[in-house]
C-alpha positions, 0 to 999 in steps of 0.5 A: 197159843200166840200164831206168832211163836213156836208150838213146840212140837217137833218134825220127829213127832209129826212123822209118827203121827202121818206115819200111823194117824194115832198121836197123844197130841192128836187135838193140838195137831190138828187144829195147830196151823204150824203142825198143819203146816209141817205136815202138808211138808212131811208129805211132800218130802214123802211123795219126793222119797216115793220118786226117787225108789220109782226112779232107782235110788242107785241111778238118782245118786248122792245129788238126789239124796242131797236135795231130799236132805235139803228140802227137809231142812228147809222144812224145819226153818220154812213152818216156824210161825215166822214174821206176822203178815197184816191183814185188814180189818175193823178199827178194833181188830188186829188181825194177821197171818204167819209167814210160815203159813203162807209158805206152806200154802205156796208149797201146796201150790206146787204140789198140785202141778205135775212136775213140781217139787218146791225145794225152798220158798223164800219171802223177800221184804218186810211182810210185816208192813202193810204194802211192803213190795215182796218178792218170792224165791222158789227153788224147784225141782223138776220132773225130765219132759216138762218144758221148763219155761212154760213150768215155771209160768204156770207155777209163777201164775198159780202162786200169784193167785194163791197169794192175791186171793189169800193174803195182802201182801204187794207182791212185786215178783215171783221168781223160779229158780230150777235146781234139780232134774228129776228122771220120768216116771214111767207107767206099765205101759211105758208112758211116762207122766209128760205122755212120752214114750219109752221109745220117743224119749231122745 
């Protein structure tokens, strides 16, 4: 299969197959960095569904359903193959990497900081010429009790980092956008996940 087109499998079936881990296209799945790709997504959107009934869907309100439905349709567009990337290599080789792939691992990224759901990620320049300044767009929404400024560094930080180590692209500026504002979750014993108490809470 070219990395560059469509694998053909839909979002519908990668569900299925996170769901209950038995699939007929399980090899493909497996071994398919868009498949890959939209599965690390699924999980996401599942672990922001999870938040939502731990926070009471009724209180959250049509906003929060809204920006689920948001981020699976991000979903959809952001794990296509997308635009090649260039990477160095011998004079014979021609090597190169997806833009959906280098969004999926900026959304893992986001995944891994407390606080953190990315809503949509957006690669701003022509990724297909080598050197090309790129900027990234980030919507994200946010968990209440984190101080949204040093959120952001972090997550700006820990983007770059990812990006330098992992591709070559000449990324000039990531920039976060927050959208949304997630309620605390709150343990059994009433500590929420910033450390806050029920009672410290203004």
């Amino acid at each position: 299969m070219n990395p560059t087109q469509e694998c053909g499998r839909r979002i519908e079936d990668l569900s299925g197959y996170l769901d209950t881990g038995f699939s007929a296209d399980a090899e493909h799945i497996e071994h398919c960095p868009q498949c890959q790709a939209r599965l690390a997504g699924l999980r996401s959107l599942s672990a922001a569904a999870l938040d939502l009934m731990a926070d009471d869907v009724a209180s959250a309100g049509a906003d929060g359903a809204g920006w689920l439905d948001g981020m699976l349709a991000n979903l959809r567009l952001e794990t296509r193959a997308g635009r090649p990337i260039p990477l160095s290599g011998g004079p014979l080789d021609e090597l190169t990497e997806t833009e959906g792939a280098v969004i999926a691992m900026i959304r893992s990224v986001g995944d891994s900081l407390g606080g953190v759901l990315i809503g949509q990620c957006r690669l701003e320049g022509d990724v297909s010429v080598a050197a090309a300044p790129v900027e990234v767009h980030l919507n994200v929404s946010a968990r209440y009790g984190y101080p949204l400024q040093p959120l952001a560094q972090e997550l700006r930080t820990a983007v770059m980092v990812e990006l330098l180590m992992h591709t070559e692209l000449n990324v000039m500026a990531v920039n976060v956008a927050f959208t949304d504002m997630r309620p605390p979750l709150e343990d059994l014993d009433g500590v929420n996940e910033s450390g806050v108490t029920g009672e410290e809470r203004p």
